[in-house]
N, C-alpha and C positions, 0 to 999 in steps of 0.2 A: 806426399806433399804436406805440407804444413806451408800456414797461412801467418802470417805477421803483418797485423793491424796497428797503423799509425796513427786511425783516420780523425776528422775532424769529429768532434763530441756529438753531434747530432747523429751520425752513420751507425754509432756503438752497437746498439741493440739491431739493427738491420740486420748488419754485417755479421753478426751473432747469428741471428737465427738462420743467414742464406749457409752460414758452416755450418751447422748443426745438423742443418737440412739435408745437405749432400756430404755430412759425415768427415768432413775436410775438420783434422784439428788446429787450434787455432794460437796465437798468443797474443792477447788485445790490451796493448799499452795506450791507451785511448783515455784519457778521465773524462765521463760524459754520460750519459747517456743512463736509464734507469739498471741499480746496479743488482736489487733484489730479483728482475726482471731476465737478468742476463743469467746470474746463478742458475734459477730456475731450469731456464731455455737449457743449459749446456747439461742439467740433471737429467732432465727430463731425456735429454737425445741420448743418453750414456755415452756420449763424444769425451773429446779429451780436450782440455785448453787450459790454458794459462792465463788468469786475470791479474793484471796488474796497473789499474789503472792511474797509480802514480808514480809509472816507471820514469817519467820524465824528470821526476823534482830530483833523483838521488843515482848519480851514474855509477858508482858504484861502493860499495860498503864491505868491510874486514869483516867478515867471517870467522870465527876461533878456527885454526888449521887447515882452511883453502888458501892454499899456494900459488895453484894451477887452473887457468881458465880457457874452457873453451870458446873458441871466439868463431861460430861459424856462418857463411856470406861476408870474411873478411876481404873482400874487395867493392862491396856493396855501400851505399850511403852509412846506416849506422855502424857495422863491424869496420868502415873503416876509421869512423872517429870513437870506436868502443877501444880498439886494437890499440893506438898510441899512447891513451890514455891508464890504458890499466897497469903499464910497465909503471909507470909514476906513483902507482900506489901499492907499489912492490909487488904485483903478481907476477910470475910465470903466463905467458901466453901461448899456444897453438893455435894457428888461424888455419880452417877447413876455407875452401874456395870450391865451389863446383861449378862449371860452364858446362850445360847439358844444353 
């Protein structure tokens, strides 16, 4: 399981440390919350996560030689407005879908 954090800017650091705690990795597109603070916490657990707290400003950006994107919970709120979107800026898409 892996964890993808939308949440409002006050939660950031919470919802950091409740992953770290129970070892769940995480990706926290969230801008908010203390960021020195978060670094730490996910060091400190030797968990695995993804910070990008300004995932929101830039949907998506050319890479020198990515073609090909994977696009997975495309049937989900964001993969499914990631998915229409990326064909327009000429990428190759595969959309993973899992209903467990």
């Amino acid at each position: 399981m892996i964890a993808f954090d939308f949440t409002v800017p006050d939660a950031v650091n919470a919802n950091a440390d409740l992953y770290s705690k129970v070892g769940v990795p995480f990706v926290m597109g969230t801008t908010g919350g203390d960021l020195e603070m978060l670094y730490k916490r996910v060091e400190d657990s030797k968990g695995y996560a993804l910070i990008s707290p300004q995932m929101g400003k830039q949907f998506s950006r050319h890479e020198p030689g990515v073609t090909h994107v994977l696009v997975t919970g495309g049937a989900g709120f964001i993969g499914s407005h990631a998915a229409p979107r990326l064909p327009k800026d000429s990428y190759r898409i595969t959309i993973v879908v899992c209903h467990m």
